[in-house]
C-alpha positions as CSV (number, residue, x, y, z in Angstrom):
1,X,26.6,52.8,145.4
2,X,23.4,54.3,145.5
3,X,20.5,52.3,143.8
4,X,19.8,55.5,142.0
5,X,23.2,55.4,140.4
6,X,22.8,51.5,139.5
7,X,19.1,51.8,138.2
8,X,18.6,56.0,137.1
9,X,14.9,54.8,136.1
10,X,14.0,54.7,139.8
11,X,14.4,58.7,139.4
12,X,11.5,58.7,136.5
13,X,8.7,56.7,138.9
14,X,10.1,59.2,142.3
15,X,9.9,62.2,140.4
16,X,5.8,61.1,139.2
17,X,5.4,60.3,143.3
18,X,6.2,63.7,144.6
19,X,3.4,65.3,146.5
20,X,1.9,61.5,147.0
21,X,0.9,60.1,150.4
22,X,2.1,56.7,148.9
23,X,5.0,54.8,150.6
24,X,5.8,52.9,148.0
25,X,9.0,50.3,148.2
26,X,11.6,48.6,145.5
27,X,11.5,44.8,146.3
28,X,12.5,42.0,145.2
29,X,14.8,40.8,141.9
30,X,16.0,44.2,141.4
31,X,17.1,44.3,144.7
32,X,18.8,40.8,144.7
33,X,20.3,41.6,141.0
34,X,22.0,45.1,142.4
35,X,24.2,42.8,145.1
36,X,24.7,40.1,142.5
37,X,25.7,43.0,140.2
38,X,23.1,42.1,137.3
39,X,21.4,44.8,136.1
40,X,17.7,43.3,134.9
41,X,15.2,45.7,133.1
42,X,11.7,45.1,135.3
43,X,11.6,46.5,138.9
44,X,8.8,45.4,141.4
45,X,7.2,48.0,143.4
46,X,5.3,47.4,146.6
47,X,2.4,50.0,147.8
48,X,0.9,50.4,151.2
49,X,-2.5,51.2,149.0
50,X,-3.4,52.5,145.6
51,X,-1.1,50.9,143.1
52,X,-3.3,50.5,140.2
53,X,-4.3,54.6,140.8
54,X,-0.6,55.5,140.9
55,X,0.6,53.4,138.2
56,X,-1.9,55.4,135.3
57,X,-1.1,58.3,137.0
58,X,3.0,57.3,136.0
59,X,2.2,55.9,132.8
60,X,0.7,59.4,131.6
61,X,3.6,61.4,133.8
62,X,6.3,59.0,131.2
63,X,3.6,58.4,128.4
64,X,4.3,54.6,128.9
65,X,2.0,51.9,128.4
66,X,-0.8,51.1,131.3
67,X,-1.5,47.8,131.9
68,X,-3.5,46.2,134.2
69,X,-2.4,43.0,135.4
70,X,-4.9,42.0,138.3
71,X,-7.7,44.3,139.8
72,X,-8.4,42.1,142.7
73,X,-5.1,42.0,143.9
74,X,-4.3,46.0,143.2
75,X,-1.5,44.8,140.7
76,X,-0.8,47.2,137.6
77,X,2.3,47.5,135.0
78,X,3.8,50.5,132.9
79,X,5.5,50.0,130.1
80,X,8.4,52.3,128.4
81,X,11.3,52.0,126.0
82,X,14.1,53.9,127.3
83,X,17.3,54.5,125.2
84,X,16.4,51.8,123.1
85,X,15.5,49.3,125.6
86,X,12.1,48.5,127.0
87,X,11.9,48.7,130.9
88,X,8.9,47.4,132.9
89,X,7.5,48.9,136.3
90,X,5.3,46.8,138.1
91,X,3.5,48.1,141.1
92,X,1.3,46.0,143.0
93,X,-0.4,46.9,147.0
94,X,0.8,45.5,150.0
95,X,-0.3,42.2,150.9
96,X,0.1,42.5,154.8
97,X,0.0,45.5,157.4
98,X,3.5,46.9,156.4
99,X,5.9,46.2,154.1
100,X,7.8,43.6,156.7
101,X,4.4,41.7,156.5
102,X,4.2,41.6,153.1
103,X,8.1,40.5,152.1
104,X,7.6,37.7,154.7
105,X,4.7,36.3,152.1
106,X,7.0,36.5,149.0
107,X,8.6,33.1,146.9
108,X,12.2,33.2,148.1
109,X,14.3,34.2,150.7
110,X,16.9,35.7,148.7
111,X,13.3,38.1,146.8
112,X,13.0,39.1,150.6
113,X,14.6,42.9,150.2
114,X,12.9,46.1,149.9
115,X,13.5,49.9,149.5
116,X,11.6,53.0,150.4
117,X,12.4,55.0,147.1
118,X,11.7,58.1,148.6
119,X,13.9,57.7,151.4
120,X,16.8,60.2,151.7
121,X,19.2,56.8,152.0
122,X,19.2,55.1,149.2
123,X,22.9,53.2,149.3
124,X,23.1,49.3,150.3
125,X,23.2,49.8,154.1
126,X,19.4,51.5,154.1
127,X,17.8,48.2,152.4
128,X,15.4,46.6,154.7
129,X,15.8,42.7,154.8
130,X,13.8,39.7,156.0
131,X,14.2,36.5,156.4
132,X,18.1,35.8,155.9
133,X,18.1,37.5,152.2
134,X,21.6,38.4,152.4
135,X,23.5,35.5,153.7
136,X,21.3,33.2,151.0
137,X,22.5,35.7,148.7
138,X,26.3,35.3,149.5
139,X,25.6,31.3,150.1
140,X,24.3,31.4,146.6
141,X,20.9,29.3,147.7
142,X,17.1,29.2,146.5
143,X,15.1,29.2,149.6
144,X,11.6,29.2,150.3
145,X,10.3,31.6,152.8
146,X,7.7,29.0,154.1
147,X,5.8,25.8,153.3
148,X,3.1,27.8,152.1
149,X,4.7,29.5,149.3
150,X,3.8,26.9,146.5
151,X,0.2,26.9,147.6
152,X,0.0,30.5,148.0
153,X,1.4,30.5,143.9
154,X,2.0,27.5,141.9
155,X,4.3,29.0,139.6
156,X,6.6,29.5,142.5
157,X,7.6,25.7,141.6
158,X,9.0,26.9,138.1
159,X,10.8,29.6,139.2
160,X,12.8,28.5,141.9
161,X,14.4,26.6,139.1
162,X,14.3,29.7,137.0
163,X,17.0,31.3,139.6
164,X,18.4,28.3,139.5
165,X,19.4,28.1,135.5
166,X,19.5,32.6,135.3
167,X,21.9,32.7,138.9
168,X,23.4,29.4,139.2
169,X,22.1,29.1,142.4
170,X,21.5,25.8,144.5
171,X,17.5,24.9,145.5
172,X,18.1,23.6,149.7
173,X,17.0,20.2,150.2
174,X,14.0,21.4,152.2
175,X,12.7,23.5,149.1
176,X,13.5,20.7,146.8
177,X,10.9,18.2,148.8
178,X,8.4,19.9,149.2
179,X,8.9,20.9,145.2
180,X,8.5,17.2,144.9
181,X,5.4,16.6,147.4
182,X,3.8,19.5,145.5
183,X,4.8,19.1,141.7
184,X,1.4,18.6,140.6
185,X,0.2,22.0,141.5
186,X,2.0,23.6,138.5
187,X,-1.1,22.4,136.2
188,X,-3.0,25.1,138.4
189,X,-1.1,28.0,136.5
190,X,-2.1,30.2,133.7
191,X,-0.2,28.1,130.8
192,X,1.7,32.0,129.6
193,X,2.9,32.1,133.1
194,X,4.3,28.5,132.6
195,X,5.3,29.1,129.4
196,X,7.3,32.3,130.2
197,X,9.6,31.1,133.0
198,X,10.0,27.6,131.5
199,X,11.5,29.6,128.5
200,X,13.9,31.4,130.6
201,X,15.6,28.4,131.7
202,X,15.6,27.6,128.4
203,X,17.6,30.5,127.4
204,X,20.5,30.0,130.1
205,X,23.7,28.4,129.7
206,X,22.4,25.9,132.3
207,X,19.2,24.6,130.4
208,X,20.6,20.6,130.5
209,X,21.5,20.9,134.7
210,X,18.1,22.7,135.3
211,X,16.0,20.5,133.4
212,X,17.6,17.3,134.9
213,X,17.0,18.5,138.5
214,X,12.7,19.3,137.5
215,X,12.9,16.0,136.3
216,X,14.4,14.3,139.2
217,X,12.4,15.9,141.1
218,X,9.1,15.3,138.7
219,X,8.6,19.0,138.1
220,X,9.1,18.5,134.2
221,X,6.6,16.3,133.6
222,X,3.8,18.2,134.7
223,X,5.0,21.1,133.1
224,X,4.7,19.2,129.6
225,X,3.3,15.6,129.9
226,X,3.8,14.7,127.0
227,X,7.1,13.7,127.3
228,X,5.8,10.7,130.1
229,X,5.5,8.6,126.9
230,X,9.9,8.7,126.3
231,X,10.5,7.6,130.2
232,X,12.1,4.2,129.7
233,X,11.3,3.7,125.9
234,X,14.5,1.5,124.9
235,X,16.3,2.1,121.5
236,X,18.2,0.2,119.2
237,X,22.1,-0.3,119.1
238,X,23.0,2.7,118.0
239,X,22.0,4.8,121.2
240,X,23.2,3.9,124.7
241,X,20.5,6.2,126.2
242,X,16.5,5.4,126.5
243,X,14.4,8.1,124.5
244,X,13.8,10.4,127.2
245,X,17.6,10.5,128.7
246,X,18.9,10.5,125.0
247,X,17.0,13.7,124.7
248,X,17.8,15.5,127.6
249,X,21.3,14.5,126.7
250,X,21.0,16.3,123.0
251,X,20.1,19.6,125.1
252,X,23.4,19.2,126.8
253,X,25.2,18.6,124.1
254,X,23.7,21.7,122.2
255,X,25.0,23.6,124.9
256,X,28.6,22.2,124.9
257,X,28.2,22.7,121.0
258,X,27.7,26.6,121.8
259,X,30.7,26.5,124.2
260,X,33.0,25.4,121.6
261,X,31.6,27.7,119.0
262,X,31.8,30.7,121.2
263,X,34.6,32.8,119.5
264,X,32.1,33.0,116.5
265,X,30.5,35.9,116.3
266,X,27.9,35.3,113.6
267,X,26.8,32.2,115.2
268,X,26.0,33.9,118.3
269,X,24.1,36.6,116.5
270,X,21.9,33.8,114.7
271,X,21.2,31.9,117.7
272,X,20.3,35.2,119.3
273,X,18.0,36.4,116.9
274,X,14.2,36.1,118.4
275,X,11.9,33.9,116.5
276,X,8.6,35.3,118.2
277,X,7.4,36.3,121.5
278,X,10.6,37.4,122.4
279,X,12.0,33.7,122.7
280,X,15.6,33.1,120.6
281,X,16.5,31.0,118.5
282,X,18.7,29.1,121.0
283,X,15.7,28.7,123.2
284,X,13.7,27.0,120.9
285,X,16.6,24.9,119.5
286,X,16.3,23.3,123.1
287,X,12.9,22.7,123.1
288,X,13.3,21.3,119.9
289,X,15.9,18.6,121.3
290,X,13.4,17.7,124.6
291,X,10.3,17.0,121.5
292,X,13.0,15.9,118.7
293,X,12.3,12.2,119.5
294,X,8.9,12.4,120.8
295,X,7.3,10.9,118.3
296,X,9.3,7.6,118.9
297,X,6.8,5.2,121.6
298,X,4.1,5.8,119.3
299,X,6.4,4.4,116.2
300,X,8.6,1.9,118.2
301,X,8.3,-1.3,115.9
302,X,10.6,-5.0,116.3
303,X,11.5,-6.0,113.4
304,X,13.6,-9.3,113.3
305,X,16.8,-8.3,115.6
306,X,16.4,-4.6,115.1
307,X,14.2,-1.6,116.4
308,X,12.8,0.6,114.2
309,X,10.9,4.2,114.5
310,X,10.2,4.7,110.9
311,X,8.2,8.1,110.7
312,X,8.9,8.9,114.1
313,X,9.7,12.5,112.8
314,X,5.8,13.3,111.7
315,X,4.3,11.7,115.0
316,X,6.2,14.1,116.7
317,X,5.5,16.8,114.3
318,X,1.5,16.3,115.4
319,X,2.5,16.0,119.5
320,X,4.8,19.1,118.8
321,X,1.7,20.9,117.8
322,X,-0.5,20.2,121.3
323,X,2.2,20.9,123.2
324,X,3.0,24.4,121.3
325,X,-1.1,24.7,121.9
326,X,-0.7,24.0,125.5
327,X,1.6,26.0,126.1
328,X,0.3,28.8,124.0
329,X,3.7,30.1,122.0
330,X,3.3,32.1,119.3
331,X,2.4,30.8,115.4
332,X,5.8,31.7,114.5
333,X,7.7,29.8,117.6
334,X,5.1,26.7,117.0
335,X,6.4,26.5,112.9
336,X,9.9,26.9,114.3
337,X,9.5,23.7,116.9
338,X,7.4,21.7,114.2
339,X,9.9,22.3,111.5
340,X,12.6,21.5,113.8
341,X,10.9,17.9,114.7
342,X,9.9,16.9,111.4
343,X,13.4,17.7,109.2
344,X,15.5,16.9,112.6
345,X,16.7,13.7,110.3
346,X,18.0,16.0,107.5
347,X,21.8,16.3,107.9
348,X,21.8,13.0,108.8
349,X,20.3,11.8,105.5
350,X,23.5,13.9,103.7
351,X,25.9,12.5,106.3
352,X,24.6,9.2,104.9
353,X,27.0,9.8,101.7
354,X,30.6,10.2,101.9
355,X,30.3,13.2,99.6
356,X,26.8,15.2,99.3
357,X,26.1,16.0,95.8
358,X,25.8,19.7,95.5
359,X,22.0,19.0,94.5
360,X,21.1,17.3,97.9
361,X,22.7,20.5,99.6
362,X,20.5,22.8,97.7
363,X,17.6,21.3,98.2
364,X,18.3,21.2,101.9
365,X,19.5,25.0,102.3
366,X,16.2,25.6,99.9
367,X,13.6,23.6,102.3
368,X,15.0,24.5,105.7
369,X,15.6,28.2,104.9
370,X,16.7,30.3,107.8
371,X,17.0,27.2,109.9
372,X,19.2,25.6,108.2
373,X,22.2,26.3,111.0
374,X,19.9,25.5,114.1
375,X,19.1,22.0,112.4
376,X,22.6,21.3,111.5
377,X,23.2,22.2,115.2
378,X,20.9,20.4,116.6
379,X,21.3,17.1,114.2
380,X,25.3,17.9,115.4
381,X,24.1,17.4,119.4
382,X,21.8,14.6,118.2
383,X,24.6,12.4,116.8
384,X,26.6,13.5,119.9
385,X,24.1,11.7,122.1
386,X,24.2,8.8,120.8
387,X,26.9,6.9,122.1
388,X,25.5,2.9,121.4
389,X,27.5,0.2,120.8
390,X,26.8,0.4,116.2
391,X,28.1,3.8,116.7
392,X,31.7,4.5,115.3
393,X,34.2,7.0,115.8
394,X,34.4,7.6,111.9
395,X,30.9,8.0,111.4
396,X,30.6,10.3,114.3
397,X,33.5,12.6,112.7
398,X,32.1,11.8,109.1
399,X,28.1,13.5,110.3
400,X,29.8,16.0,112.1
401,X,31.9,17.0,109.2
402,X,28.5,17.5,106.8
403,X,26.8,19.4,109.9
404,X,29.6,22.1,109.8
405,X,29.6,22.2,105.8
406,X,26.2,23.0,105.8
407,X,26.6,25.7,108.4
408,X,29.5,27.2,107.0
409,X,27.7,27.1,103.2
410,X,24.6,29.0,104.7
411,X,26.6,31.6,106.1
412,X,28.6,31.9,102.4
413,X,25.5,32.3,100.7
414,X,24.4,35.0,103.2
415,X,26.8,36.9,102.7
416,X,26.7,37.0,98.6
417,X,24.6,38.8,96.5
418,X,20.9,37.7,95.8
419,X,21.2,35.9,92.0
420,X,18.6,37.7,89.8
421,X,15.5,35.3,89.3
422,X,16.3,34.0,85.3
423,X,12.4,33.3,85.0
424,X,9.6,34.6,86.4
425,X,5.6,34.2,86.6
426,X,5.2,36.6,84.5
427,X,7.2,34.9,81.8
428,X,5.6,31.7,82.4
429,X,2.4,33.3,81.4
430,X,3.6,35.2,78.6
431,X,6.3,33.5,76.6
432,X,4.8,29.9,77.7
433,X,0.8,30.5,77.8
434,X,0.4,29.0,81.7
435,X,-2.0,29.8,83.7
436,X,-1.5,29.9,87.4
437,X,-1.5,26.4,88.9
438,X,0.8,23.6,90.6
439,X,3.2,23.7,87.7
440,X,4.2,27.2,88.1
441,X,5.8,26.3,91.4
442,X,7.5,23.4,90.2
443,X,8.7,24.8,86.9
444,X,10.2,27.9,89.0
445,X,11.7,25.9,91.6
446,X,13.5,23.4,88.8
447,X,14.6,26.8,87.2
448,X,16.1,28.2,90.5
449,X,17.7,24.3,91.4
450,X,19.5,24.2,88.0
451,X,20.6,28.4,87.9
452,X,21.8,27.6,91.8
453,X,23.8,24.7,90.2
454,X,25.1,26.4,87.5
455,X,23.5,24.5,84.5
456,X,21.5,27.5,83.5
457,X,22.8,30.6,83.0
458,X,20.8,32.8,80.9
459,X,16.9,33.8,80.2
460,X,16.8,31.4,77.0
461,X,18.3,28.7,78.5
462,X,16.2,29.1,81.5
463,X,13.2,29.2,78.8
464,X,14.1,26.1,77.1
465,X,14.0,23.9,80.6
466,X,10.6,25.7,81.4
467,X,9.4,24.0,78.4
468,X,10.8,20.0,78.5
469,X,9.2,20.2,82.0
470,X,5.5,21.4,80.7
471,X,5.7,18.7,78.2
């Protein structure tokens, strides 16, 4: 098949080139994707000379977006939303003699592919290789091209496991030590960079397997060393796992949680959903479970025969917070992963009965919002992972029972129609003389607790419990 045929974008950035002196080239993961039959949605272009100059002279022939990514290095990007989607051309210059030079100083052996776009060939057979791309293609392999590469780009250490967790792909043992020798170098890149591939292995199916092999390997801790302080920290009876395995473990387990939920649709569509900066919710849920028990070293307490971690839920709250400022993610995704730390306990407080009062599972839908699935799901994985000897079948079936409620109610209430408000602030003000304060809040949210459980139903009624609670 004709690349042309696979990506009909390529026809957009050949058409803008016509009448250019410019041999410009396809390389890289859009090559790599078209034999592994992915289609991706950001093709790299490689110019003999002049790629900034000929990427504003596409953006204005597509009316995309110009952006320039790095001047020294004669690396630009357009960007344009085609047929609802949002496709990104980078084009950067040459970094050798000829294009041959310049794929043998790329990451990976299997990035090591290249097309002349304005070639009259454009099928498979016409794709210039180097370095063994193909046969680590078949082989399924993550190579490096040389020793150098890490040096040459630190980031290159994150995304070799990026291919690993996206393709499923092995790293070769030779890659994988000098990963190791060379682990350290990762603090050298931009933290957005970091941040960006790290979230891609997030996103895979193959989160728990990728993050166990950058922690074998010590990748993972210079990536976010904060969690140095869970290696080795012991736990009470109830876990079988230190802190830092147990939480590696809950990521696994959120991902055999999706497996078995997979036939439901609505699920999928919630943990789809992007929270901010184009990270989903099922993204973050895992780095929720990697921070969920951070907070535990720094609360570890013996008391008598038992360890306790009492509060270990709001230290990890605060170390949450530098590592979502490290990593620079977005307000919106830092809320998410602080939330998720701090009420992580929640379900587990209603598991604690053998019936929850319908009270307790208000207040929890009403604190934890549109979150309420993902901490159900991730308090589900929790319980999952821990596996001690004071753990019991029953109790395990009992807490997973309440997690599923929960879910299941949220959904029910999403699908019924918002309940007209039987007070407002208005009336407060009004009928009851109040002036804007603390109280308003808490009269409003008695109001909607007692409609909700159905022991108000009308305007007077709703009246009469406004004013027993300002007196």
């Amino acid at each position: 098949m004709s690349l042309y045929n696979f990506y009909p974008q390529l026809s957009l950035i050949r058409d803008a080139l016509k009448g250019s002196h410019a041999r410009v080239f396809l390389v890289g993961g859009a090559l790599r994707d078209y034999y592994l039959n992915r289609r991706g949605t950001d093709l790299d272009f490689a110019v003999n000379q002049g790629a900034i100059a000929l990427s504003r002279k596409f953006a204005r022939r597509i009316k995309g977006a110009f952006v320039l990514l790095d001047r020294d290095h004669g690396s630009a990007r357009v960007v344009k939303k085609l047929d609802g989607v949002i496709w990104t051309f980078d084009l950067t210059d040459w970094r050798g003699a000829s294009i041959q030079k310049d794929l043998g100083l790329r990451d990976f052996t299997v990035n090591t592919l290249a097309l002349d776009i304005l070639a009259q060939d454009t099928s498979a057979s016409s794709i210039l290789e180097v370095k063994g791309s193909r046969r680590d293609l078949k082989a399924g392999v993550v190579r490096m091209v040389n020793s150098q590469v890490f040096n040459d780009d630190p980031l290159r250490l994150l995304r070799a496991f990026t291919l690993k967790a996206t393709l499923g792909f092995k790293i070769d043992i030779l890659t994988e030590r000098q990963i190791k020798k060379e682990a350290h170098l990762i603090s050298k890149a931009a933290a957005e960079r970091i941040r960006e591939e790290f979230f891609k292995i997030l996103a895979s199916p193959r989160a728990y397997e990728t993050l166990s092999s950058m922690d074998k390997l010590g990748l993972l801790g210079h990536v976010i060393p904060q969690i140095t302080v869970m290696y080795g920290v012991k736990q009470g009876g109830y876990h079988h796992l230190d802190v830092w395995r147990h939480s590696l473990e809950v990521v696994k387990q959120i991902e055999n949680i999706i497996d078995d939920m997979g036939k439901n649709n609505r699920l999928k569509e919630y943990l789809e959903e992007e929270i901010g900066g184009a990270h989903t919710r099922l993204a973050l849920l895992k780095m929720a479970a990697i921070l969920h028990d951070i907070g535990k070293p720094e609360t570890r307490r013996q008391e008598g025969k038992r360890m306790t971690f009492h509060s270990h839920e709001h230290a990890g709250e605060r170390i949450t917070r530098q590592v979502c400022k490290q990593l620079k993610v977005t307000v919106k995704e830092r809320f998410f992963l602080e939330d998720a730390v701090r009420m992580h306990l929640r379900p587990g407080y209603l598991s604690n009965f053998k019936r929850p009062s319908e009270k307790a599972i208000f207040r929890y839908l009403r604190d934890t919002k549109d979150e309420a699935v993902g901490l159900a799901i991730l308090a589900l994985a929790d319980q999952a992972a821990t596996r001690g000897s004071l753990t019991t079948e029953v109790k395990h079936k009992h807490h997973a029972k309440v997690c599923r409620m929960l879910i299941d109610r949220y959904f029910e209430l999403k699908d019924q129609k918002p309940r007209a408000r039987l007070l407002t602030g208005d009336d407060l003000i009004k009928v009851l003389k109040l002036k804007p304060s603390v109280l308003f809040g808490k009269i409003l949210s008695q109001i909607e607790e007692a409609a909700a459980l159905g022991k108000i139903k009308t305007k007077q009624e709703a009246l009469a419990l406004a004013k027993s609670i300002k007196k």
